[in-house]
N, C-alpha and C positions, 0 to 999 in steps of 0.2 A: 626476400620478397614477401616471405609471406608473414615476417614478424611484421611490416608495416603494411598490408592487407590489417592486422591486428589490430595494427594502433590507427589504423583511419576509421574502422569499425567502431573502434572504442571514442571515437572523438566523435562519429555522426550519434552514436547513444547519448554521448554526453551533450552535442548541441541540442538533440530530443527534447532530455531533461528538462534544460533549461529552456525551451521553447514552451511546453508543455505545464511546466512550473507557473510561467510568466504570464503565456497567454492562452491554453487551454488547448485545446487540442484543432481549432483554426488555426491557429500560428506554429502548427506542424505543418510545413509543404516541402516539399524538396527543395524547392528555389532558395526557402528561409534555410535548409539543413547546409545545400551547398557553401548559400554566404556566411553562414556561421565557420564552414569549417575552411573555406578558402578553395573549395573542389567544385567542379565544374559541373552544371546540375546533373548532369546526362551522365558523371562518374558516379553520382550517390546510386544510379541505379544498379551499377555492378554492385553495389554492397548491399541495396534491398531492391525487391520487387516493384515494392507498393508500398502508401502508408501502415498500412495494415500491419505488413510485416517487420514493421521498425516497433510498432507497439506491440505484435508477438513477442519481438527479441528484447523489448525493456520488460515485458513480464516477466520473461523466463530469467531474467539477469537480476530485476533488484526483486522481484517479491523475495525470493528464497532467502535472500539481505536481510531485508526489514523482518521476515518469519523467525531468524536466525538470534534475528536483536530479541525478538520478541521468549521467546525459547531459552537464551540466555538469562533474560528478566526471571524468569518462572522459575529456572533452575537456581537460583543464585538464595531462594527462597523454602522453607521448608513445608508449614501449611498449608492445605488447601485452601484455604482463605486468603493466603498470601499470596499465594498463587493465583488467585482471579484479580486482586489487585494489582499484584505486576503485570499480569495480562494486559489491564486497564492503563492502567500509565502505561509503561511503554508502548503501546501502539499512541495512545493521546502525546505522549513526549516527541513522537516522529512525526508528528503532523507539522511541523514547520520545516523537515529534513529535504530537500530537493526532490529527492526519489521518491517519496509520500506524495508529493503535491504532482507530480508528471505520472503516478500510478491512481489518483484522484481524480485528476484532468481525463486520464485515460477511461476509468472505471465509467466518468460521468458522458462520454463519446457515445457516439453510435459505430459501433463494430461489428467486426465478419465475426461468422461463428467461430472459426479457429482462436481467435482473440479472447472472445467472450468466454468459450469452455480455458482457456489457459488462465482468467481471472479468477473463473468457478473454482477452479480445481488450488489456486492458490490460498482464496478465502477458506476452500474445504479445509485445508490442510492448516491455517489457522483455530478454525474451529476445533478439528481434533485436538490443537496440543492443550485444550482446557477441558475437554472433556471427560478425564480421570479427575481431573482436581473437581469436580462440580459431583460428580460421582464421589468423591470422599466427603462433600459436603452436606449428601443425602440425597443428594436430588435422585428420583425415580426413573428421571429421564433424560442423562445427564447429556447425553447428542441434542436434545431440543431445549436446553437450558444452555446449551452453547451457541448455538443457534440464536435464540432473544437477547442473549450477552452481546454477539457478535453486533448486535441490532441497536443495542445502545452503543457500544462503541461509534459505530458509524452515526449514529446521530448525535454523539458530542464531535464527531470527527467535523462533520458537515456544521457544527453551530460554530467549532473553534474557524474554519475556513472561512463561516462569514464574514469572520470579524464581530462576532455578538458582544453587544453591548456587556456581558460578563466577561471579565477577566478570566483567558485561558486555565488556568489554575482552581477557581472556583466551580469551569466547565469539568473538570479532571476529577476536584472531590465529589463533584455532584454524580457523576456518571460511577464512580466506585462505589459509593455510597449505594444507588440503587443495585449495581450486580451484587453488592454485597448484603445489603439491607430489603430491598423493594422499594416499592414507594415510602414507605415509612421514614419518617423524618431519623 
């Protein structure tokens, strides 16, 4: 019983995703979770509360994911230079990953506090893992240089999601380029 409590939890996450991915965070309702998963809407309630609490549980499920990817990137690398560059790609490489685009849709909602400090505390925890390597790179202050890092990120994150007239890729060198350089050409 409760391996498939397991696996129906893990299939209303996974219908989430891909709700969330597709259509933003309005094409999260229970009605759409239910038909996605073939359960009858009034059962997805034994599994969550509320919407709310389905976007609690994809935070706590894929950020530590995508952190993990990210962590590996940096590890794989020896430089502190190298290291804010892997920073860079890999979060920019996950921006097409299902789980990126359903924690993007999410990030861009209006949420209950519980939700929003579980985002905060994920992006923290991104933040710190660059904030030794920007400190080996001299910065003064190397928490608020992780911080405006984080900042470009998220704004090539949000140019690649438009669809910008630039090629994904040219968004990627451009955004390392400034963590690494500044504005300077």
């Amino acid at each position: 019983m409760a391996e498939h409590r397991s696996m129906q939890r893990a299939a209303l996450l996974d219908a989430a995703r891909s709700l969330l991915s597709e259509g933003g965070t309005e094409a999260l309702t229970f009605p759409a979770l239910a038909e996605c998963t073939g359960l009858a809407r009034s059962s997805v309630y034994e599994y969550f509360r509320s919407r709310a609490a389905v976007v609690e549980e994809l935070c706590e499920v894929d950020f530590p994911v995508w952190a993990a990817e990210v962590e590996a990137a940096m590890a794989a690398v020896d430089r502190a230079e190298d290291k804010v560059e892997a920073y860079v790609r890999k979060q920019l490489e996950l921006v097409g990953d299902r789980r990126h685009r359903a924690v993007v849709a999410i990030s861009a909602s209006e949420l209950d506090a519980g939700a929003r400090e579980k985002i905060r505390a994920a992006h923290g925890g991104l933040v710190a893992m660059i904030v030794e390597a920007l400190g080996g790179l001299g910065h003064a202050e190397p928490r608020l240089a992780a911080m405006l890092l984080q900042g470009v990120v998220d704004a090539a994150v949000r140019r690649i999601e438009l669809g910008a007239a630039e090629d994904p890729s040219a968004i990627t060198d451009a955004a390392v380029s400034m963590a690494l350089r500044g504005v300077r050409g």
